[in-house]
Every structure is written in structure tokens, then in C-alpha cells.
mmCIF file of the C-alpha atoms, coordinates in Angstrom:
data_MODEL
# 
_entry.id   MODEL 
# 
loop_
_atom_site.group_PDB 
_atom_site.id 
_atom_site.type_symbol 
_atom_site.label_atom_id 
_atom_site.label_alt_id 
_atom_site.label_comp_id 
_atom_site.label_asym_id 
_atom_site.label_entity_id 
_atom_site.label_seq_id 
_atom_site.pdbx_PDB_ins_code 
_atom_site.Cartn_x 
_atom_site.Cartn_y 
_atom_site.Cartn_z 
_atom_site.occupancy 
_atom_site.B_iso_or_equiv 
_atom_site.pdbx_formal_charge 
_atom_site.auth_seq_id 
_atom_site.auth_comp_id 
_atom_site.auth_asym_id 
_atom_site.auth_atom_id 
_atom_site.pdbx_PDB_model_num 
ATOM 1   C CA . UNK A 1 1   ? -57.837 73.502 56.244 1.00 0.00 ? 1   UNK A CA 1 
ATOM 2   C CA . UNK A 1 2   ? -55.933 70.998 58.029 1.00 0.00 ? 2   UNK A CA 1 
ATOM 3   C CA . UNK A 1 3   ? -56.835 67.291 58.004 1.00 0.00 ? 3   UNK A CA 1 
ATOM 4   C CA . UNK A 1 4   ? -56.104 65.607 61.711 1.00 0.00 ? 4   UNK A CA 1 
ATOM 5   C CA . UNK A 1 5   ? -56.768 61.642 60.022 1.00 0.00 ? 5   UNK A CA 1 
ATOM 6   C CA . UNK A 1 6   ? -56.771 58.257 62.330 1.00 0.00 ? 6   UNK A CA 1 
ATOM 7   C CA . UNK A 1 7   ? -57.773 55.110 63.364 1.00 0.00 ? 7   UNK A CA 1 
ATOM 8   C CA . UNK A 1 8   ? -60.064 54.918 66.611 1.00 0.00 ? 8   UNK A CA 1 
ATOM 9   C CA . UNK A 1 9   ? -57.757 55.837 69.846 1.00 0.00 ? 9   UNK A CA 1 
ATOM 10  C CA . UNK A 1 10  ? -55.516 57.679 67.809 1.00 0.00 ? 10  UNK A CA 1 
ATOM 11  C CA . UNK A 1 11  ? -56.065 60.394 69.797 1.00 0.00 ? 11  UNK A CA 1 
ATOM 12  C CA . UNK A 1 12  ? -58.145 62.679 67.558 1.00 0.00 ? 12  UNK A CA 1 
ATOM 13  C CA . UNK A 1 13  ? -60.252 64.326 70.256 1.00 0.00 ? 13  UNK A CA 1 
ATOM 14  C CA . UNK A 1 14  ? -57.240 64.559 72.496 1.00 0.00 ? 14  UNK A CA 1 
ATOM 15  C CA . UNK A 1 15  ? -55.251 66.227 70.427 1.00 0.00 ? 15  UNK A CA 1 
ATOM 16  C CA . UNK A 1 16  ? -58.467 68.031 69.045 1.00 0.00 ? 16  UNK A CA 1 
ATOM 17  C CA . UNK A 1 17  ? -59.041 69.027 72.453 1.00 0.00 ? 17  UNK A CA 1 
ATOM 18  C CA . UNK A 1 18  ? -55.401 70.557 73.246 1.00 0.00 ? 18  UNK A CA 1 
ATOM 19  C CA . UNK A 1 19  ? -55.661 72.633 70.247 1.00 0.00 ? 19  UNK A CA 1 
ATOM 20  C CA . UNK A 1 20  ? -58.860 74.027 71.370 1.00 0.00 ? 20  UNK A CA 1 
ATOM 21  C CA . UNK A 1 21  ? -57.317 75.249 74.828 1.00 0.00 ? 21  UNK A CA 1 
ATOM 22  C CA . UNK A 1 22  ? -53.830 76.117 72.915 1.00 0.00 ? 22  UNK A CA 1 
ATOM 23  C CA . UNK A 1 23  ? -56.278 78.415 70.442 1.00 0.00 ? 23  UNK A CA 1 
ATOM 24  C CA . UNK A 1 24  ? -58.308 79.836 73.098 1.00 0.00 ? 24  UNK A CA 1 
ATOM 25  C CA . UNK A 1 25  ? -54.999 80.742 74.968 1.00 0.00 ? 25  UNK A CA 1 
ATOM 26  C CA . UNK A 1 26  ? -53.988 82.962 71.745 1.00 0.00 ? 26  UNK A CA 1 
ATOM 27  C CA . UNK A 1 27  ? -57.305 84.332 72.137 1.00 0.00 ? 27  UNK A CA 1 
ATOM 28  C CA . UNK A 1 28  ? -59.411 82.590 69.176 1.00 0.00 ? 28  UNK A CA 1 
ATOM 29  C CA . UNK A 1 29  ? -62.882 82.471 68.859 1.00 0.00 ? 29  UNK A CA 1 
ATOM 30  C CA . UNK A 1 30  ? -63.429 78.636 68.316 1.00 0.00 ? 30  UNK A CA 1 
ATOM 31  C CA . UNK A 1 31  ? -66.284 76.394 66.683 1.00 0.00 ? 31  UNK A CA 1 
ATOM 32  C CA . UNK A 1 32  ? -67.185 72.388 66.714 1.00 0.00 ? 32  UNK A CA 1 
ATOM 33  C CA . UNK A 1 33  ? -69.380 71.097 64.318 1.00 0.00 ? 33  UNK A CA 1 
ATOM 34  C CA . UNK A 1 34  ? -70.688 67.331 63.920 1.00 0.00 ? 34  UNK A CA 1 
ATOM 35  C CA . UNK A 1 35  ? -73.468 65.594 62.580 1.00 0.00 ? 35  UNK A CA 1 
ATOM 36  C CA . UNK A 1 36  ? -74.965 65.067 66.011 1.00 0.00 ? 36  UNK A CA 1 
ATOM 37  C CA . UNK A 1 37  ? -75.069 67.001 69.449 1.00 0.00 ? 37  UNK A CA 1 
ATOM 38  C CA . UNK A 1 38  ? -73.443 63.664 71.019 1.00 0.00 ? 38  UNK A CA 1 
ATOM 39  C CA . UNK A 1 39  ? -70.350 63.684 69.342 1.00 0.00 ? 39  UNK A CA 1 
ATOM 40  C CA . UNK A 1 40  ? -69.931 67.243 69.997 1.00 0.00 ? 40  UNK A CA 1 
ATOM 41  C CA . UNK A 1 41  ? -70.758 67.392 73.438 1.00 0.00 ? 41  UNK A CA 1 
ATOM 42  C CA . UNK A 1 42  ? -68.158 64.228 73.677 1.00 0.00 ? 42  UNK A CA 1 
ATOM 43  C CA . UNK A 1 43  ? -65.361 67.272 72.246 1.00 0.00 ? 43  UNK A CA 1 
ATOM 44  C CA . UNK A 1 44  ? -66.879 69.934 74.791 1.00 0.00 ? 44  UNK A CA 1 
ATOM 45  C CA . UNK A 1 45  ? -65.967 67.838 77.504 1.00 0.00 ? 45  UNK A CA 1 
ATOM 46  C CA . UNK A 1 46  ? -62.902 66.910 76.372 1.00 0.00 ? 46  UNK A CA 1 
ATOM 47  C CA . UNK A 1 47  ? -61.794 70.332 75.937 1.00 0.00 ? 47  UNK A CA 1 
ATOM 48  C CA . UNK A 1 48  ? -63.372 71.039 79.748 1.00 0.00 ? 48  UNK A CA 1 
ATOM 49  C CA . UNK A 1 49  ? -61.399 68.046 81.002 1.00 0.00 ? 49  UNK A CA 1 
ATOM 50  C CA . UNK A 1 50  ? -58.172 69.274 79.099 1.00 0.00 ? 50  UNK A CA 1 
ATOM 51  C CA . UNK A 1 51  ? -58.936 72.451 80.736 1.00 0.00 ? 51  UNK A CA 1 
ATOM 52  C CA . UNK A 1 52  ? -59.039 71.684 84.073 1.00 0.00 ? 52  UNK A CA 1 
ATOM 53  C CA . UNK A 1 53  ? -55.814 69.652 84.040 1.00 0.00 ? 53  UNK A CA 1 
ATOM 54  C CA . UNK A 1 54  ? -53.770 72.255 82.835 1.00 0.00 ? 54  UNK A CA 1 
ATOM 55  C CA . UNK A 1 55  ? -55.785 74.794 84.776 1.00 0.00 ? 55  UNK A CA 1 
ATOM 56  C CA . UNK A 1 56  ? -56.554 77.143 81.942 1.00 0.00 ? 56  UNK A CA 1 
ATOM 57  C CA . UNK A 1 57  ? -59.836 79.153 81.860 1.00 0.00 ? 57  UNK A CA 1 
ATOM 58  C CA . UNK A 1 58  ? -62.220 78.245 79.024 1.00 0.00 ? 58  UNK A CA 1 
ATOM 59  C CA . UNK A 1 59  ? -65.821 79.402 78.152 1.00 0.00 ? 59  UNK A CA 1 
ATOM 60  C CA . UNK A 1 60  ? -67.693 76.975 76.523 1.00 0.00 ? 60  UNK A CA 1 
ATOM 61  C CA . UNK A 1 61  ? -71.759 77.003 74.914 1.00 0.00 ? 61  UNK A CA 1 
ATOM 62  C CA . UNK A 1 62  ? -73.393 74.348 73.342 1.00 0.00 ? 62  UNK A CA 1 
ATOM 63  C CA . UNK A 1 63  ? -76.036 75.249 70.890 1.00 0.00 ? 63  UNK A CA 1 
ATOM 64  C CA . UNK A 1 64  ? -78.868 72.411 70.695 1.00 0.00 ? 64  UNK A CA 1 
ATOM 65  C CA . UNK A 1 65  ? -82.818 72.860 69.378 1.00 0.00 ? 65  UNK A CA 1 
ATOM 66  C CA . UNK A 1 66  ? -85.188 74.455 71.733 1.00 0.00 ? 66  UNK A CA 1 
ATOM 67  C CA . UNK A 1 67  ? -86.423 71.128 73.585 1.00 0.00 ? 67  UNK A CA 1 
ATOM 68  C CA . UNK A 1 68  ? -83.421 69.708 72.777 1.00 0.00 ? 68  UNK A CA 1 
ATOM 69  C CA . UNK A 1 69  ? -81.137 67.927 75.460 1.00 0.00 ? 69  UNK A CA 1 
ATOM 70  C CA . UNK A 1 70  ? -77.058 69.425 76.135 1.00 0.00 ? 70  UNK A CA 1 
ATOM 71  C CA . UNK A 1 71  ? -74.788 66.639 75.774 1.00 0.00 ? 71  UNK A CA 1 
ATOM 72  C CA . UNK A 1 72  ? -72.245 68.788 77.487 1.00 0.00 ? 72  UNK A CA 1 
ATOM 73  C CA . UNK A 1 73  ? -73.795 69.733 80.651 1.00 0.00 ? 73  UNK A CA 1 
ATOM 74  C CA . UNK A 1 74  ? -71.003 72.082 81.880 1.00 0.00 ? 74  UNK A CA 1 
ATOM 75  C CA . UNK A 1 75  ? -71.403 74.188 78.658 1.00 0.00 ? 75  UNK A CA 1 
ATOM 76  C CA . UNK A 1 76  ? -73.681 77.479 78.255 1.00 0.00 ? 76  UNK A CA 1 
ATOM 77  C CA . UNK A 1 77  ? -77.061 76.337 77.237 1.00 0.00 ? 77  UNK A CA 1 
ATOM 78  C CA . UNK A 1 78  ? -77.908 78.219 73.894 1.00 0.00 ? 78  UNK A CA 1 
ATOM 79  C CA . UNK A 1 79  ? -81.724 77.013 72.737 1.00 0.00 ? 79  UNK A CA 1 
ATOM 80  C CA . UNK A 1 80  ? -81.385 80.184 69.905 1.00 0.00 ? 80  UNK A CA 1 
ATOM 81  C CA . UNK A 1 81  ? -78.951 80.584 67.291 1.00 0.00 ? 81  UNK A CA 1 
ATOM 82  C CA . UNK A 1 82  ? -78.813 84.129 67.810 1.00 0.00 ? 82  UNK A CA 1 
ATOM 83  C CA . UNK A 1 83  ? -78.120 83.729 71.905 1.00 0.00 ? 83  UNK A CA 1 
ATOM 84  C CA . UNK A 1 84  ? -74.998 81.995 70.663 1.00 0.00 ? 84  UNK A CA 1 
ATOM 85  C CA . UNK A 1 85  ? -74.149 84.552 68.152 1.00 0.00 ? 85  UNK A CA 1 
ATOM 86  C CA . UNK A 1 86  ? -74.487 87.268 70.804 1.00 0.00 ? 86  UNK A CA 1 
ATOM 87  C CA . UNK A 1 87  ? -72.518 85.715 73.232 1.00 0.00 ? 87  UNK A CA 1 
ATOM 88  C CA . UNK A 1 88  ? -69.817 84.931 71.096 1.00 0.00 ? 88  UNK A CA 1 
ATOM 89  C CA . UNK A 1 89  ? -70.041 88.230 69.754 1.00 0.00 ? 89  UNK A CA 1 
ATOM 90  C CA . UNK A 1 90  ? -69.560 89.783 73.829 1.00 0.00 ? 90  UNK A CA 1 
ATOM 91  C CA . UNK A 1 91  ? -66.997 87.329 74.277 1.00 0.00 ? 91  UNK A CA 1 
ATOM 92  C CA . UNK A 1 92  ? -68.862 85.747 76.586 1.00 0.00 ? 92  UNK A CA 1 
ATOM 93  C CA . UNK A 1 93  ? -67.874 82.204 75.459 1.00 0.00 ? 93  UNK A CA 1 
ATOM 94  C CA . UNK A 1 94  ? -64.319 81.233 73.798 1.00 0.00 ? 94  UNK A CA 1 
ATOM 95  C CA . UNK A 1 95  ? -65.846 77.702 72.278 1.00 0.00 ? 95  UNK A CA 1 
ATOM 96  C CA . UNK A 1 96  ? -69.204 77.055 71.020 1.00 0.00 ? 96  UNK A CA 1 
ATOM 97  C CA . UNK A 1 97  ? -70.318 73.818 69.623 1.00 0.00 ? 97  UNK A CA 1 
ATOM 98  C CA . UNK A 1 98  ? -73.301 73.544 67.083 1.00 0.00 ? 98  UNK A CA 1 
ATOM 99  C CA . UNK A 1 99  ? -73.906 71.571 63.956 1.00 0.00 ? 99  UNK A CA 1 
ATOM 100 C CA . UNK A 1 100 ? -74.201 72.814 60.231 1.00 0.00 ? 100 UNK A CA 1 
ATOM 101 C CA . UNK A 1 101 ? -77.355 73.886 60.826 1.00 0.00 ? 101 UNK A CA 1 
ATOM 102 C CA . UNK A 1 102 ? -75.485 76.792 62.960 1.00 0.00 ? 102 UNK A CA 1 
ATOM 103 C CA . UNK A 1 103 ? -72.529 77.436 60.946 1.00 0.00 ? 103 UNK A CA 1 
ATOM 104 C CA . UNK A 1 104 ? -74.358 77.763 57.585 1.00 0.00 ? 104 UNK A CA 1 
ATOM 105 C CA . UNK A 1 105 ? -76.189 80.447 58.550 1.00 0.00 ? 105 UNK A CA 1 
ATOM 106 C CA . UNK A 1 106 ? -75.072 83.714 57.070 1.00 0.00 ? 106 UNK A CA 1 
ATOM 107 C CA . UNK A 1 107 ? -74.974 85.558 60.007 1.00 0.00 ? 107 UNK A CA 1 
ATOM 108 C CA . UNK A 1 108 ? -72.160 83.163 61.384 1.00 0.00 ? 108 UNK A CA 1 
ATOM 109 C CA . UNK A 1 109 ? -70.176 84.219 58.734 1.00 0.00 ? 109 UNK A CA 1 
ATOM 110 C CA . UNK A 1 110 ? -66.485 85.384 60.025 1.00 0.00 ? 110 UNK A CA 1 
ATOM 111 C CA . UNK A 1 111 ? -67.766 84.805 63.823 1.00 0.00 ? 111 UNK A CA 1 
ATOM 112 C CA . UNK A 1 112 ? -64.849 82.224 64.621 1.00 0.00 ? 112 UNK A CA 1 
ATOM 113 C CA . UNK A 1 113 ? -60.927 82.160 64.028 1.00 0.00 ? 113 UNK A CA 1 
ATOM 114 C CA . UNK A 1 114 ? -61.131 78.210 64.195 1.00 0.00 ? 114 UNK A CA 1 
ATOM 115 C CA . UNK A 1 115 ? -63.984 75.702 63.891 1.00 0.00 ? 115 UNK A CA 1 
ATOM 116 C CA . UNK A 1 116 ? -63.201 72.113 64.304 1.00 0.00 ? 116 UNK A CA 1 
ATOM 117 C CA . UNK A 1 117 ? -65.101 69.099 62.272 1.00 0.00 ? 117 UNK A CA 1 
ATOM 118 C CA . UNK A 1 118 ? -65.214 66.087 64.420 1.00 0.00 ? 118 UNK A CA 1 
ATOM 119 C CA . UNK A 1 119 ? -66.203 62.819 62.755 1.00 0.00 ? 119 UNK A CA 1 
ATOM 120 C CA . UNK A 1 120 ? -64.951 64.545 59.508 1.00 0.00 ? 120 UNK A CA 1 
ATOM 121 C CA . UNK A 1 121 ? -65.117 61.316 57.737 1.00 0.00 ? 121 UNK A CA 1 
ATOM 122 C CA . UNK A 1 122 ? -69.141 61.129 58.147 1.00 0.00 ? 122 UNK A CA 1 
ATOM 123 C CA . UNK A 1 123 ? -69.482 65.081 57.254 1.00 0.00 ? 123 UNK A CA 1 
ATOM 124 C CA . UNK A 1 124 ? -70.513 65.305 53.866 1.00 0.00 ? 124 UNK A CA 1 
ATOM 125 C CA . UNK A 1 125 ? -68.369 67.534 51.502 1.00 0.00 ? 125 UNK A CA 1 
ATOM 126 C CA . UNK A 1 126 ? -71.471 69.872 50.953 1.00 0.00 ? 126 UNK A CA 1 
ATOM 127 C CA . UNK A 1 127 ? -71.735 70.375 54.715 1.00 0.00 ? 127 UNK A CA 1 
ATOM 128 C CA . UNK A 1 128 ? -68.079 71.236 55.151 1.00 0.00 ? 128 UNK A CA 1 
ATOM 129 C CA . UNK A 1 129 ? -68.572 73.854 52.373 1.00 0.00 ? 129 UNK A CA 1 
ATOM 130 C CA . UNK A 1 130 ? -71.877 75.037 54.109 1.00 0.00 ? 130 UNK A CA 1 
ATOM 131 C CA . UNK A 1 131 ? -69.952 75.861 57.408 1.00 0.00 ? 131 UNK A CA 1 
ATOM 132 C CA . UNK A 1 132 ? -66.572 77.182 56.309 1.00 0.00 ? 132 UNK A CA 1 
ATOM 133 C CA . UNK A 1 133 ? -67.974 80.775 56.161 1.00 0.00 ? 133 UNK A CA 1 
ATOM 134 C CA . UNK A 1 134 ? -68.261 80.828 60.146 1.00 0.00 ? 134 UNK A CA 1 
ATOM 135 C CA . UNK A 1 135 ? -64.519 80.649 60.278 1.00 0.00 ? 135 UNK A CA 1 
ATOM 136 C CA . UNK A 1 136 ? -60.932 81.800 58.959 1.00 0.00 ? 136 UNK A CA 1 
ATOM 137 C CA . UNK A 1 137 ? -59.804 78.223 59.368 1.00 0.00 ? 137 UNK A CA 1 
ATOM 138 C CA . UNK A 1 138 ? -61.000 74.951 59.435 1.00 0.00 ? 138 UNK A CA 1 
ATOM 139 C CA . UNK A 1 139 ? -60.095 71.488 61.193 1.00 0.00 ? 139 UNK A CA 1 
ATOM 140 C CA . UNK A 1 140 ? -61.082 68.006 60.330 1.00 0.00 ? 140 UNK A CA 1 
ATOM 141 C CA . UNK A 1 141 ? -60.844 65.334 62.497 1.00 0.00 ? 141 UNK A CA 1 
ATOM 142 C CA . UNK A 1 142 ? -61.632 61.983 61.579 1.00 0.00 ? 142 UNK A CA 1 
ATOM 143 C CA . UNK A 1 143 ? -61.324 58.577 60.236 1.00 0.00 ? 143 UNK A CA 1 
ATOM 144 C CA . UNK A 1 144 ? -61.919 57.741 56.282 1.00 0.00 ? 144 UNK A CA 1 
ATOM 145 C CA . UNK A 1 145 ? -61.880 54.111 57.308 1.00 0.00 ? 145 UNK A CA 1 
ATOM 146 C CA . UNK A 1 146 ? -64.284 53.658 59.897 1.00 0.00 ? 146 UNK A CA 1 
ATOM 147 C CA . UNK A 1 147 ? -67.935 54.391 58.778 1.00 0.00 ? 147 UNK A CA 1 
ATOM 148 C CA . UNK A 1 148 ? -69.268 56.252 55.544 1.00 0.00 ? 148 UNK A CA 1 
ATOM 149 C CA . UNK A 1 149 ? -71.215 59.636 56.220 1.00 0.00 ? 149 UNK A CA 1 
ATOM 150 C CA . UNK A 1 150 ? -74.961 58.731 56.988 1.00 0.00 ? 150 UNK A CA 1 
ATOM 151 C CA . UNK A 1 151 ? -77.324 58.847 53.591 1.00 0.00 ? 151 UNK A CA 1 
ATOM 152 C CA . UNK A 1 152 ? -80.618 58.797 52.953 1.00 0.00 ? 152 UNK A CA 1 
ATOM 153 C CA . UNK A 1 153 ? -82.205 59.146 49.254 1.00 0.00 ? 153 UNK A CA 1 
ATOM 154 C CA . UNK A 1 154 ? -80.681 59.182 46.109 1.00 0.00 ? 154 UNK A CA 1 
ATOM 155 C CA . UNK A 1 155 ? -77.575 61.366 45.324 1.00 0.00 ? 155 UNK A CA 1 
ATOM 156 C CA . UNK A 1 156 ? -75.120 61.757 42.449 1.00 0.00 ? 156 UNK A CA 1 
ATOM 157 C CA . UNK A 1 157 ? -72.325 60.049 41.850 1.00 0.00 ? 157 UNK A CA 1 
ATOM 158 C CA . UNK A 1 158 ? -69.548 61.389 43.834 1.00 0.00 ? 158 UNK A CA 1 
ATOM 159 C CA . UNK A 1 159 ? -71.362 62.954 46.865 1.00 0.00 ? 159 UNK A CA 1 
ATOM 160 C CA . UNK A 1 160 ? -71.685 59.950 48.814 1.00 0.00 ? 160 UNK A CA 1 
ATOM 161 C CA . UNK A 1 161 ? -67.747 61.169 49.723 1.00 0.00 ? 161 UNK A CA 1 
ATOM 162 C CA . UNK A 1 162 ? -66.962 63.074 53.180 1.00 0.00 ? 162 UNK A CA 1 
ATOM 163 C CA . UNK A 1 163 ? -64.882 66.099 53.489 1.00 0.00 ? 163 UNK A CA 1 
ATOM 164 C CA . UNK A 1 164 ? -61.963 64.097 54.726 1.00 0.00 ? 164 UNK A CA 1 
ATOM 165 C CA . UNK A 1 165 ? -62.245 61.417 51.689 1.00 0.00 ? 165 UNK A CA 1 
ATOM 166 C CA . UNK A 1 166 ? -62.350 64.375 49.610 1.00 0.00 ? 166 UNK A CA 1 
ATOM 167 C CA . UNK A 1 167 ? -58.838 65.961 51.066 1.00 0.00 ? 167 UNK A CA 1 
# 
């Protein structure tokens, strides 16, 4: 687990975004998770922009509910978890974003090298556990500082704390 911690304009999602392209060059199989399908479409096309600048070939799905909207329109349009699990299975895709409700499932288990938490500060510590299964390693990127994890309902003590506060 490695913990990539700032304030806003740090450059989280650039540097996020660069070691996206640097894993994808190595040939890794790589993951973004978030609590919303805004904040990782914002990473998709940051790693598409990244990617084009340095002219290096990258693959990239976005997984969103059926009716949904992409937030990344250059990205693969998955409306199925299992059309994203098949295609990174082919190796038709290098980076595929989703959000826990993805990367929990058990068949995502060991299907990426790499997945990378954006907004790691709002994720709660339950969801980061939920998702690690999908991959050998994990990245959080975020800020502890800038706005608690989104609640709703009563919790014990102790939960209202994000992955990142945790680390």
C-alpha cells in the first residue's frame, strides 16, 4: 500500500496519472476506484491526457451502472461488471475505472497488478478493505485535511475514519 498524501494542487492526479502510464508501460493491469464516477472519470482523463503527451498507447474502460452516464468519454463503455472483467481478462483494456461496488466483487479478485484510490481521504477504511482483493497492490491518493468521507446513519466509534486517516 502506498499513501500519495496532499493538499489540493499538489499534484495527486498528476503524479497519479504518470504512474498509471509508467505501470501500464511495465505491462500492469491497472484499477481506479472512488466514491463517485466523476472523480474517476477526472483520473481517466488525466491518464489519457498524460498519454497523449508522451505518446504512449493506453487502453482505458470505465465501468458505470446500466443507464448510467461515462464521465470519461474517451474510455470503453462497460454497463456490466462482467464486460469489464472480460475485457480485462483479453487484455483488451490496460486501465479500468469502477467504484467499490466493482472491486468487491469476488470475481475481481487478483484481476489487477495496481488499483489506485483517488480521494482516499473520503474512502472509508471498510471500502479500502472491500477492494484490495482486485489487486496485488494498492495506491491512495488523497488529502486527510480537506473533507471527511461522506456518512449517512449511525456508525461506531472509529469508522467515521478514511483509509488514508487510518495509514
Amino acid at each position: 500500500c502506498l499513501p500519495i498524501q496532499g493538499p489540493p494542487g499538489a499534484g495527486k492526479t498528476y503524479t497519479g496519472a504518470r504512474m498509471i502510464l509508467a505501470l501500464v508501460a511495465a505491462g500492469r493491469k491497472v484499477g481506479v476506484t472512488a466514491n463517485s464516477h466523476k472523480v474517476i472519470g477526472k483520473v481517466l482523463e488525466e491518464v489519457l491526457e498524460a498519454a497523449k503527451m508522451d505518446r504512449v498507447p493506453v487502453r482505458v474502460g470505465q465501468r458505470t451502472e446500466q443507464g448510467g452516464e461515462w464521465t470519461c468519454r474517451a474510455a470503453q463503455p462497460f454497463t456490466t461488471t462482467g464486460q469489464a472483467l472480460a475485457a480485462l481478462r483479453a487484455g483488451d483494456v490496460d486501465v479500468v475505472g469502477g467504484t467499490a461496488w466493482t472491486w468487491s466483487r469476488d470475481e475481481f479478485a487478483g484481476s489487477l497488478d495496481v488499483l489506485v484510490v483517488d480521494e482516499a481521504g473520503q474512502i472509508a477504511l471498510a471500502n479500502a478493505i472491500a477492494v484490495s482483493p482486485a489487486a496485488r497492490s494498492l495506491v491512495l491518493l488523497g488529502d486527510t485535511q480537506q473533507l471527511d468521507q461522506p456518512l449517512k446513519g449511525s456508525h461506531p466509534p472509529g469508522a467515521e475514519r478514511s483509509a488514508l486517516a487510518h495509514l
